[in-house]
N, C-alpha and C positions, 0 to 999 in steps of 0.2 A: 570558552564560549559562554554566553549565558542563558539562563536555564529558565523555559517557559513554564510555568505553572498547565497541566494537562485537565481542561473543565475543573472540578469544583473540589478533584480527588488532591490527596496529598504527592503526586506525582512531578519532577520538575524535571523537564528531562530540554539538549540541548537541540537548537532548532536545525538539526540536521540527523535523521535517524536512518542506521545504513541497515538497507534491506538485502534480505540474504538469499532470493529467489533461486539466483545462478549457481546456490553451492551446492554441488552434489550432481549440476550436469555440464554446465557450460565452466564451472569451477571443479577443479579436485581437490581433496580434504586438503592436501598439504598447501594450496596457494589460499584457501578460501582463511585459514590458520592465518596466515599471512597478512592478509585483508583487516580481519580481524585484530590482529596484534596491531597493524599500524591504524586503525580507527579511534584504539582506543586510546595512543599515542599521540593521534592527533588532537584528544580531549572529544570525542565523542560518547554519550556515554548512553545513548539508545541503539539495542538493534532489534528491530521486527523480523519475525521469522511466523511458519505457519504449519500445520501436518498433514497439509495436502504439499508444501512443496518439496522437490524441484520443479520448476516450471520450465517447458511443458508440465503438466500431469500428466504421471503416465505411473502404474505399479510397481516398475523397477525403482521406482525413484520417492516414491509415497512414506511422505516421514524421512528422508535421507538428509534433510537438510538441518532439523533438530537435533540429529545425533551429528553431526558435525559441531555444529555449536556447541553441544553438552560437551565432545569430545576437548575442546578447547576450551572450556571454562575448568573443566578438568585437570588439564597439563596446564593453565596456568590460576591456580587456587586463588592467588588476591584478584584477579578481576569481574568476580562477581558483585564484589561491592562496591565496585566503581560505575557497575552496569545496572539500566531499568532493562528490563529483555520483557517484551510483546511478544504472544503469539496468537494464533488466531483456530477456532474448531469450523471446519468445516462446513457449509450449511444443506441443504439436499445435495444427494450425490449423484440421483440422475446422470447415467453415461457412465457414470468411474465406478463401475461393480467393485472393485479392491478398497474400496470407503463404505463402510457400514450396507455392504451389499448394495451399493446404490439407491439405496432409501430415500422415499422422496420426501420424508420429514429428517427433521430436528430433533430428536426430543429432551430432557432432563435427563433422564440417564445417558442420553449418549452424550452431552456435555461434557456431566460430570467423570465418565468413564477415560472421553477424549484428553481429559484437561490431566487426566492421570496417567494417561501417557505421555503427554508432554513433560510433563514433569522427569519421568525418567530419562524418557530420551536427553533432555535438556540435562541432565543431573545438578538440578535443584528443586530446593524445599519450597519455594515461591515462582508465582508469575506476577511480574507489576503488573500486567496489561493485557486481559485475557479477551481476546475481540470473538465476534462473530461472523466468520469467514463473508457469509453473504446471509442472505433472508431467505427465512422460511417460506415465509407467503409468496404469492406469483408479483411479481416485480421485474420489470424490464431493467436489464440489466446486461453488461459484458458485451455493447453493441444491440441490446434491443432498445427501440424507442419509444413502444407505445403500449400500454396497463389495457388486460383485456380482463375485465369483471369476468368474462362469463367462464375464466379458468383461477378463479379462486376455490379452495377448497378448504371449507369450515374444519375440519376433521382433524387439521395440520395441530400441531401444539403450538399454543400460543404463545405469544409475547411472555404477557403473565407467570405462565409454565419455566418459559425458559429463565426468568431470571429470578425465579422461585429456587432454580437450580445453579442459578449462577450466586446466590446469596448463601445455597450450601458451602459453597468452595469459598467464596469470600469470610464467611465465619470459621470456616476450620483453617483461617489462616495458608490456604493455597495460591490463594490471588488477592490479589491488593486493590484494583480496579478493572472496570472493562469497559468494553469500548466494542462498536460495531463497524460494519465495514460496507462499500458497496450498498447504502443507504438511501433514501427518499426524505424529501421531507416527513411525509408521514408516519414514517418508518419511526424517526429520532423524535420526533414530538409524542405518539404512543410511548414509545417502550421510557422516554422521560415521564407521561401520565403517571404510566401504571407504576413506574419507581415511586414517584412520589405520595401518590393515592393510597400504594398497599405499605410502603416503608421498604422496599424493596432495592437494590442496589443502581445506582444513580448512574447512565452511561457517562465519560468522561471524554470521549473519542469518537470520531466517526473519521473511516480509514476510507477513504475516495478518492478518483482518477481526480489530479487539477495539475494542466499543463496548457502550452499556446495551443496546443489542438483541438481540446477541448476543457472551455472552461463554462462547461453546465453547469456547475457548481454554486457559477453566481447571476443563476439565475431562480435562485427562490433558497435554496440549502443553506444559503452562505447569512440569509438570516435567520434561518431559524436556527442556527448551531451560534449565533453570536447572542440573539435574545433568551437561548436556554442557555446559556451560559458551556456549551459543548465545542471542544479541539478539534482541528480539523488536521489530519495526517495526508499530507500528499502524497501521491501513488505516483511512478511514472512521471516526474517532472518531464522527464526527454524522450518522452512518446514513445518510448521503447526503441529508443536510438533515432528516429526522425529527427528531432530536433539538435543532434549532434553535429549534423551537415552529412558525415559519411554515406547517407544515398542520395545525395543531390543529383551526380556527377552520373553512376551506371544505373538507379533506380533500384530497385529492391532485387529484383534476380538477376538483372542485365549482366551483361559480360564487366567485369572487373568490382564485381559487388561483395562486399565485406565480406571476405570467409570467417566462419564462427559469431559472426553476430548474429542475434535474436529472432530478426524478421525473417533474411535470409535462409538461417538455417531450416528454420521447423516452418514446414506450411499450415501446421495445423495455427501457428502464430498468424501466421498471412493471411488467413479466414477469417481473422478476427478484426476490429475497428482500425491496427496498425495497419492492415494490410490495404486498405483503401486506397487506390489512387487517389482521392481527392484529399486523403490523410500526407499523402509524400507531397500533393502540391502545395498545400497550405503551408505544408512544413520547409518547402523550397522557396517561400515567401519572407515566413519570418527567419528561417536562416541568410537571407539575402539582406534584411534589414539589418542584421547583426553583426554583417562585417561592412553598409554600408555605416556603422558608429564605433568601427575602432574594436568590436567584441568578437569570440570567438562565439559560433552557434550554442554550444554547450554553458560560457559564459552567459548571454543573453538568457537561456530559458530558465539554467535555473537560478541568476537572481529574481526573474520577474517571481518566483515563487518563494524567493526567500524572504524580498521584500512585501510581500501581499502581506495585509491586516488579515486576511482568512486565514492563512496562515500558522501553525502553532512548529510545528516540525515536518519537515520536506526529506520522502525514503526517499535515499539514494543506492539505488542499485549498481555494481558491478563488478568488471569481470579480473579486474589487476590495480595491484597498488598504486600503479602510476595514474588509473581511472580514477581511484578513489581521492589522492591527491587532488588530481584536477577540480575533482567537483565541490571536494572542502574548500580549497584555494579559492573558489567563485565568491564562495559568504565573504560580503562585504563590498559583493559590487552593486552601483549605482548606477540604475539608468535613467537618462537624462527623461526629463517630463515632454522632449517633441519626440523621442523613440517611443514613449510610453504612448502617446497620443498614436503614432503610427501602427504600432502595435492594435491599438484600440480600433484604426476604421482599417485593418486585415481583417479582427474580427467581425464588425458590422457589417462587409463584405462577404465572405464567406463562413461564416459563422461557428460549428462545430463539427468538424467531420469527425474528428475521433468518438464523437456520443458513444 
């Protein structure tokens, strides 16, 4: 595969980076091993991982999925240099008491304290790509749609702050780059200000949902992350299985619905933007379009994210080799400019349900 340049860092990682959300619930060590072994056979040579997952969150699982991965970089010694490995701290933990007591800040020591757990769990000296799970400040986010000023709180640690603390860990040779996640435009233009203003470490990434469900992304992010010169890491290309087709047919709980998939399983997932009816019908749209052009629905979504200019590297999340197969096999499909156009008035129609 070849290798994208990640913003402005020394980072060049290939445009498919496999995300490891499912390992440690929907995955056990011994397949998630497995995953991983054929990733990196397949010439993949990024994987994102985080210390809030498995996903769900939930305590029994909190960090499971880092010590999976370290456990495998472990048993197999040369693939660390074959690997960039992202992970991601936390941002308020609000709700998840088992995360820094549920604290509704961020601050610099808990960073840098976070990033040194990762490191062991992960068993290495370095992180390429040290992101920032989500925002400290109040930012709609995770299905919210609308910024309400009047729940801002001065008091929080700032941007400043934090990468005052992320510039620690970058000079003691911990991390290489960072990158943030779950982003606003505001968000990525500040925390580029203040890098640049104070001499401070320069984000490289911004790690956000872009799939046919919802591509908010381009509607204001997609240039500000191209005029600061900032990567864009795809979340969910397949809407957390939506856009795979497999609930077209029984709907998301109905009688003969995917056992062990995402939505289906956990409701606390169905709560969320997946869970939307208007998220399964949009997504029964453009899977309809996909096989009226010859393409499998899984084929269809994630080239439309392979080939986007927003674009830098598309996580692919899942659950078995033959999954991960599929979804590698996709890079390098084309889709014709009157699907793309079709594509284009499903969205001017319906718009974004997954927001």
């Amino acid at each position: 595969m070849n290798k994208i340049q990640l913003g402005t860092s020394d980072l060049h990682v290939t445009p498919i980076c496999l995300g490891t959300m499912t390992f440690g619930e929907q995955v056990n060590e011994a397949n998630s091993h497995s995953i991983l072994s054929r990733s990196l056979e397949r010439g993949v040579n990024f994987i994102d991982t985080a210390e809030m997952y498995a996903v769900p969150p939930k305590a029994e699982t909190f960090q499971t999925t880092e010590k999976i991965v370290g456990n495998w970089l472990e048993k197999n010694p040369g693939a660390r240099d074959k690997l960039l490995i992202a992970t991601k701290v936390c941002g308020p933990s609000r709700g998840m008491n088992w995360i820094r007591n549920g604290s509704p800040d961020l601050t610099g020591a808990d960073i840098i304290a976070a990033c040194e757990g990762s490191l062991k769990r992960l068993k290495t000296d370095v992180i390429d790509l040290y992101q920032l799970h989500w925002p400290t400040r109040n930012v709609p986010m995770f299905g919210n749609m609308y910024y309400d000023p009047s729940k801002d709180n001065a008091a929080l640690t700032s941007m400043h702050a934090q990468l005052e603390a992320l510039q620690t860990l970058v000079k003691a040779g911990k991390v290489r780059a960072i990158g943030l996640s779950n982003e606003t435009p505001y968000g990525v233009h500040e925390f580029v200000r203040v890098a640049e203003q104070y001499g401070l470490p320069r984000v490289a990434t911004v790690q956000n949902v872009y799939c046919l469900i919802n591509r908010c992304l381009e509607t204001g992010l997609d240039e500000t992350m191209h005029r600061l010169g900032v990567s864009l890491l795809a979340y969910s290309p397949l809407g957390f299985g939506l856009l795979t087709g497999k609930y077209d047919a029984s709907g998301i709980t109905g009688p003969g619905a995917p056992v062990g998939a995402r939505i289906s399983s956990y409701e606390s997932v169905r709560k969320q933007r997946w869970g939307r009816p208007d998220s399964l019908a949009a997504a029964r749209r453009y899977n309809a379009l996909a096989k009226e052009y010859g393409f499998t629905p899984t084929q269809m979504a994630l080239a439309f994210c392979y080939t986007k200019w927003q674009v830098a590297s598309t996580i692919i999340g899942v659950t078995s080799v033959a999954q991960l197969d599929e979804d590698i096999d996709a890079l390098g499909t084309t889709l014709p400019p009157e699907l793309l156009q079709k594509i284009d008035a499903v969205r001017w129609e319906i718009r974004d349900p997954a927001v």
